[in-house]
One Martini backbone bead per residue (centre of mass of N, CA, C, O) as a GRO file, in nm:
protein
   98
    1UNK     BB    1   2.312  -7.670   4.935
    2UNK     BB    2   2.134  -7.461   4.759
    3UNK     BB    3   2.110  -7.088   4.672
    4UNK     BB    4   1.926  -6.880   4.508
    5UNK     BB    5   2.099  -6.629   4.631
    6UNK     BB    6   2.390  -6.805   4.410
    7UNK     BB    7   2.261  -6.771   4.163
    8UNK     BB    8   2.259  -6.746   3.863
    9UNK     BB    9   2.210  -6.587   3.604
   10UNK     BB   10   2.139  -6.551   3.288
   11UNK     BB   11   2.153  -6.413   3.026
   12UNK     BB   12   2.051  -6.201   2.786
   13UNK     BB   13   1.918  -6.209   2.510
   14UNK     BB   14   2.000  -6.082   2.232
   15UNK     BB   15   1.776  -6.056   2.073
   16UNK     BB   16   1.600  -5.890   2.272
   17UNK     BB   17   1.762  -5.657   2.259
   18UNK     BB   18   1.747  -5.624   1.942
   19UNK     BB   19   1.434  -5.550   1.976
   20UNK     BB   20   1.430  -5.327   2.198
   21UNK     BB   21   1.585  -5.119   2.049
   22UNK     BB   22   1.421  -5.104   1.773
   23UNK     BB   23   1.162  -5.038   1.934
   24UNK     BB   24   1.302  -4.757   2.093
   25UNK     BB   25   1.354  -4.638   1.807
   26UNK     BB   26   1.105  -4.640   1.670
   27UNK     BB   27   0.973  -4.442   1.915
   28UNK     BB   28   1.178  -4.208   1.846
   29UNK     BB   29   1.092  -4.201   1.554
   30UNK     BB   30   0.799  -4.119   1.593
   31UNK     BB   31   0.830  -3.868   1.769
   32UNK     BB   32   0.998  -3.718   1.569
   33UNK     BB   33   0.767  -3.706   1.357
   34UNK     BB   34   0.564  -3.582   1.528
   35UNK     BB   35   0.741  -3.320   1.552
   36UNK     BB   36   0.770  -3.255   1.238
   37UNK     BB   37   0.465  -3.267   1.167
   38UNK     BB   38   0.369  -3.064   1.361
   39UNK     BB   39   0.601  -2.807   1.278
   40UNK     BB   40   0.443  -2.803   0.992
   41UNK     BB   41   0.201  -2.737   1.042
   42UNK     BB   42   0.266  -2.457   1.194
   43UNK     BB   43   0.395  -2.319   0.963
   44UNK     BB   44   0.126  -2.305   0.782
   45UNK     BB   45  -0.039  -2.143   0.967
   46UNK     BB   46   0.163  -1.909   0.945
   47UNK     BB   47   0.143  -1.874   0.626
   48UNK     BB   48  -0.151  -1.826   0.652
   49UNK     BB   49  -0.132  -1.594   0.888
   50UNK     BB   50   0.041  -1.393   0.668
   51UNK     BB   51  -0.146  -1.372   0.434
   52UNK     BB   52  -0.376  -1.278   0.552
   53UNK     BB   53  -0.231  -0.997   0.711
   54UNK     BB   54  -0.154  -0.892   0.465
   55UNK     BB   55  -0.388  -0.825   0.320
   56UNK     BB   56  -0.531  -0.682   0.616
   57UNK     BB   57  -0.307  -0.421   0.537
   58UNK     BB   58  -0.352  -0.338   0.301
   59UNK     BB   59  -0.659  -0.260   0.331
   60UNK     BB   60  -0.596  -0.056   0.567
   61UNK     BB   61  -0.367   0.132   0.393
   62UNK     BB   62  -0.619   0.202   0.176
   63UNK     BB   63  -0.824   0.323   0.408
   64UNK     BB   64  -0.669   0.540   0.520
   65UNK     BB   65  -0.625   0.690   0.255
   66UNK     BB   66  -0.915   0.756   0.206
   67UNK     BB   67  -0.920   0.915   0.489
   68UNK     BB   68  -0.702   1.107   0.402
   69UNK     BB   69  -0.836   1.236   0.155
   70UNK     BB   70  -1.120   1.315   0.281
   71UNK     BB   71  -0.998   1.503   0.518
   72UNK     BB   72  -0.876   1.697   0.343
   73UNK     BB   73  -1.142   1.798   0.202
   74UNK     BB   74  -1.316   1.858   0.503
   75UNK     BB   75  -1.104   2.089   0.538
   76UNK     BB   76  -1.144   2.229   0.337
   77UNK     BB   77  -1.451   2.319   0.308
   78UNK     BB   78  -1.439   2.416   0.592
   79UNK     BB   79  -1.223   2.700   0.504
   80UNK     BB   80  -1.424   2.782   0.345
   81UNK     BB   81  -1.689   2.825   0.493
   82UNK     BB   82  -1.515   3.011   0.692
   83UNK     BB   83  -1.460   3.237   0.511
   84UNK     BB   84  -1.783   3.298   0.444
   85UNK     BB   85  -1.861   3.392   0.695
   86UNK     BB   86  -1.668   3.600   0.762
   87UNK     BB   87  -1.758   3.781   0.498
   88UNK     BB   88  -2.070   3.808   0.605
   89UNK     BB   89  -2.001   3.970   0.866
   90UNK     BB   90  -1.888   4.159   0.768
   91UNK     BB   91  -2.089   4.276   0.608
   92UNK     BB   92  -2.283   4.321   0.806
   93UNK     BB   93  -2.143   4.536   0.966
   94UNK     BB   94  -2.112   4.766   0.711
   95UNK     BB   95  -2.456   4.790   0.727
   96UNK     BB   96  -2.480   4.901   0.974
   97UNK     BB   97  -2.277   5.144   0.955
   98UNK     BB   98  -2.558   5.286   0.747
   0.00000   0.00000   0.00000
């Protein structure tokens, strides 16, 4: 009587173990290729996303320059007209007292 559960397996094939590691390896090579290529991906999408920043930083820089130099022309010219006027009301009143 022989018994099927008492039956030896054969061992597993030698090539077909060094195939299956190779194409494992192979899976493992393409995993780590497609996140070095997302990785290089991300890093040029940030480099692009430095200079366009860099640039409207720039330009916000120059754009407060000269509203802060307008700023100061209106702040100018506001305190001419305020003391033209306070000289104005001086004046009309010396007119009332005569």
């Amino acid at each position: 009587m022989s018994s099927v559960a008492g039956a030896a397996t054969p061992p597993p094939d030698p090539r077909a173990l060094t195939q299956a590691s190779k194409y494992k390896n192979t899976m493992a090579g393409n995993a780590d290729t497609e996140q070095l290529a997302k990785l290089e991906q991300q890093i040029d999408e940030l480099l692009l996303l430095t200079q366009v920043l860099g640039k409207e930083n720039r330009a916000l820089r120059a754009q407060q320059k000269n509203w802060s130099t307008e700023r100061a022309k209106l702040i100018e010219k506001n305190e001419l007209a305020k003391s033209r006027v306070e000289s104005m009301i001086t004046r009309l009143k010396a007119l009332e007292r005569d």
